[in-house]
C-alpha positions in Angstrom: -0.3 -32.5 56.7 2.4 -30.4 57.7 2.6 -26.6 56.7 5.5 -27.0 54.7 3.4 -29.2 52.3 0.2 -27.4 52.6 2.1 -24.4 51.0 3.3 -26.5 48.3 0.1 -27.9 47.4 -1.5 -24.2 47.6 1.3 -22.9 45.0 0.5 -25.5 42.4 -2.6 -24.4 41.2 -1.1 -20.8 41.3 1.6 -21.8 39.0 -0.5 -23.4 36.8 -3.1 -20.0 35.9 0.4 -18.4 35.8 1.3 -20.2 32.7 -1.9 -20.9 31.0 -1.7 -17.1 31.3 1.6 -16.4 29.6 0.7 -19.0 26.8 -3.2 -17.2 25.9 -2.4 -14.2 23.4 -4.2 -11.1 24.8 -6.9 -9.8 23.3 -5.0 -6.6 23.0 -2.4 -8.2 20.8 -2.7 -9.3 16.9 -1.0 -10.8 13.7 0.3 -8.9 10.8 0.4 -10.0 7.5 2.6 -8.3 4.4 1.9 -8.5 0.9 4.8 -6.9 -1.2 4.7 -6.3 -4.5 5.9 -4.3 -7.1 3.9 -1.7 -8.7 2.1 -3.6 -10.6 0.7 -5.9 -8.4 3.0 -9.2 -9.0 4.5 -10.1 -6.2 8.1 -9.1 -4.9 9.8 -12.0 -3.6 13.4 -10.4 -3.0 12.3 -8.1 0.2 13.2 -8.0 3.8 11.8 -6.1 6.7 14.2 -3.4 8.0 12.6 -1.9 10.5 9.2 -2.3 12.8 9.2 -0.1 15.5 6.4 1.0 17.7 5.7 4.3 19.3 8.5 4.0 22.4 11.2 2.9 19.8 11.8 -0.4 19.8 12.4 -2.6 16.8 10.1 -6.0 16.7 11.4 -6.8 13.2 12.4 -9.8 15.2 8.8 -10.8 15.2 8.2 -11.4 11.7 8.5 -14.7 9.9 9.0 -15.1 6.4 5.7 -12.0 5.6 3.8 -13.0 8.8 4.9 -11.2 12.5 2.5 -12.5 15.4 1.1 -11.4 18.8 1.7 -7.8 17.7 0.5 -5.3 20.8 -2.3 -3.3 19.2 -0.8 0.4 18.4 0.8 2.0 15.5 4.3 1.3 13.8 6.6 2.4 11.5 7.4 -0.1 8.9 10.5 -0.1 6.4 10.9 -2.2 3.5 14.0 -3.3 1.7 13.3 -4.4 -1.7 16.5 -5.3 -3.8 16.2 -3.6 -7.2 13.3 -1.6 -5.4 13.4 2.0 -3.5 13.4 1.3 -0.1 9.3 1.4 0.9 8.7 3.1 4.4 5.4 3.5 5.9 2.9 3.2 8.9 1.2 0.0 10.2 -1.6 0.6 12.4 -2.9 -2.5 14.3 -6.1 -2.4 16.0 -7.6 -6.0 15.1 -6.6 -9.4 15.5 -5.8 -9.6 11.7 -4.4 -7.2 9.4 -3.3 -7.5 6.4 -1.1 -4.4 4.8 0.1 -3.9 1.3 3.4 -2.4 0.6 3.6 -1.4 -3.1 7.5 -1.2 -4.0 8.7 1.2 -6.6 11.5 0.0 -9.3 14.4 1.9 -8.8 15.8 1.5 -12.3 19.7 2.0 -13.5 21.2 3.8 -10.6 18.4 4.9 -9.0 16.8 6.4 -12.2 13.6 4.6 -12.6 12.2 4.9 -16.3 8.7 6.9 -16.8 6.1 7.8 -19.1 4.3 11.1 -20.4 0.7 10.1 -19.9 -1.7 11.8 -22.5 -5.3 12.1 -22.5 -8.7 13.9 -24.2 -11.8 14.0 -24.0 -13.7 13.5 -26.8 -15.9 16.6 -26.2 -14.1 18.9 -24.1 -16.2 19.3 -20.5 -15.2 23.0 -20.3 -13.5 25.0 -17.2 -12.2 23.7 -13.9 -11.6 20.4 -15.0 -9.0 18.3 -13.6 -8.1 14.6 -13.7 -5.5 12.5 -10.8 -4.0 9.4 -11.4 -3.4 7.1 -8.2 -1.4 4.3 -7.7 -3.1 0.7 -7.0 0.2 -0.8 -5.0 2.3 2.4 -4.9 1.5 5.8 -3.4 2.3 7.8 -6.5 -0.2 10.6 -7.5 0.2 13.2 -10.4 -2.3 15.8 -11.7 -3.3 17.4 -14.0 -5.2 20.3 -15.7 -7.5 19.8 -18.4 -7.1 22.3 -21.0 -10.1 24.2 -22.9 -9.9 21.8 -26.1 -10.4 19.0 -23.8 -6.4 17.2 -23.4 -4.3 16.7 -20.3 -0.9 15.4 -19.5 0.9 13.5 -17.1 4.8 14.1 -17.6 7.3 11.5 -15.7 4.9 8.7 -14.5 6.4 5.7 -13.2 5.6 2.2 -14.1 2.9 0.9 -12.1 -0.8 0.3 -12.4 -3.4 3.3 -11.5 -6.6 4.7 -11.5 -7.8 7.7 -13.4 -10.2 10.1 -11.8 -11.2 13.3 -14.0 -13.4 15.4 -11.9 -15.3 18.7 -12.3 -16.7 20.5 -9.7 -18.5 17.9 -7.3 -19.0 15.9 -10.9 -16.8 12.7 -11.7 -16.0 12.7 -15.6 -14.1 9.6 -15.5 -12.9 7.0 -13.7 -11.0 4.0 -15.3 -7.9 1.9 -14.6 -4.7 3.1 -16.2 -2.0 -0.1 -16.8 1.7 1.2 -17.6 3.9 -0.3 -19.7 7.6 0.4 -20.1 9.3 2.0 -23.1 6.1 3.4 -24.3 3.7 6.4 -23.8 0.1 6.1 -23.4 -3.2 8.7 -24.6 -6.1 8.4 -23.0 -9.6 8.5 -25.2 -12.1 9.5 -22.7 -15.9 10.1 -24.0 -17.7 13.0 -23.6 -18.5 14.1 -19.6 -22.2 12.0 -18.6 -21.8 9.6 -21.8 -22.4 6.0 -20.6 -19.0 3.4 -20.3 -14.8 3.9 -19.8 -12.7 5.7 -21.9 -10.1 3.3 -24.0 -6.5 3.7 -24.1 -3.7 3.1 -27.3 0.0 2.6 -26.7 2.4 3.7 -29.1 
């Protein structure tokens, strides 16, 4: 065997754990998944990814197919969400495992940008005294509004956006409350809440 062919046969198996190489993903890399929805919780099927950038500046929107983008080198990125008749979503995507799974909450924009809202009311039925205070936090969205509550025991939430929520009325290091909160638009809501250490949720009527 000449030496010409003895190199040739040497490089094969080189070549070969070359490319099983460049086919394996690394174990540094993983797979993003994207649920969009509105704020609510249905899902948003007009949407588009605008930007995915990670921390040097480029853009791997390119990655993504249909929600799903694939061997993703672990790190954080910024994310931007187009969403149609929604207000364009921007956030940050840390990936550290081989699957995530990240929720962007889209806000309705309205008529010209002028997305309807609500004045939340609530009360307890027995007020729970000084230094009260209650929160409302978006499910899907990152909306959050506070609120006071006043000596005879009500609270308001002027300008809420439609969306789904949690209430969380909170004295001290005591929790008063905690309930879901479901919008709906065109009307107002008030909150019933029972007295503070009183067993079961509060209920809710719409007018």
């Amino acid at each position: 065997m000449n030496a010409i062919a003895l190199t040739r046969l040497m490089l094969v198996p080189l070549v070969l754990c070359a490319c099983a190489v460049a086919q394996t993903p690394s174990k540094w890399h993983g797979t993003l998944k994207l649920r969009v929805t509105d704020g609510c919780g249905r899902t948003a099927h007009e949407w588009q990814v605008l930007e995915f950038r990670d921390e040097k500046g480029h853009d791997l929107k390119r990655a993504f197919h249909g929600d799903r983008a694939s061997d993703i080198p672990y790190g954080n990125y910024k994310l931007r969400v187009w969403g149609g008749a929604f207000f364009p979503y921007e956030g940050t995507v840390e990936i550290r495992q081989p699957e995530t799974l990240y929720l962007v909450g889209l806000t309705f924009a309205g008529l010209e940008y002028d997305p309807p809202s609500f004045e939340v009311r609530g009360r307890f039925e027995a007020p729970p005294g000084r230094g009260a205070w209650c929160k409302l936090s978006g499910v899907y969205t990152r909306d959050g509004h506070f609120a006071a509550v006043q000596p005879d025991g009500t609270f308001v939430f002027p300008f809420v956006l439609v969306a789904s929520y949690i209430l969380v009325c909170q004295q001290d290091s005591e929790i008063l409350a905690l309930q879901p909160v479901e919008m709906c638009p065109g009307r107002s809501l008030d909150i019933v809440l029972p007295a503070a250490g009183t067993a079961g949720g509060g209920s809710a009527s719409k007018k």
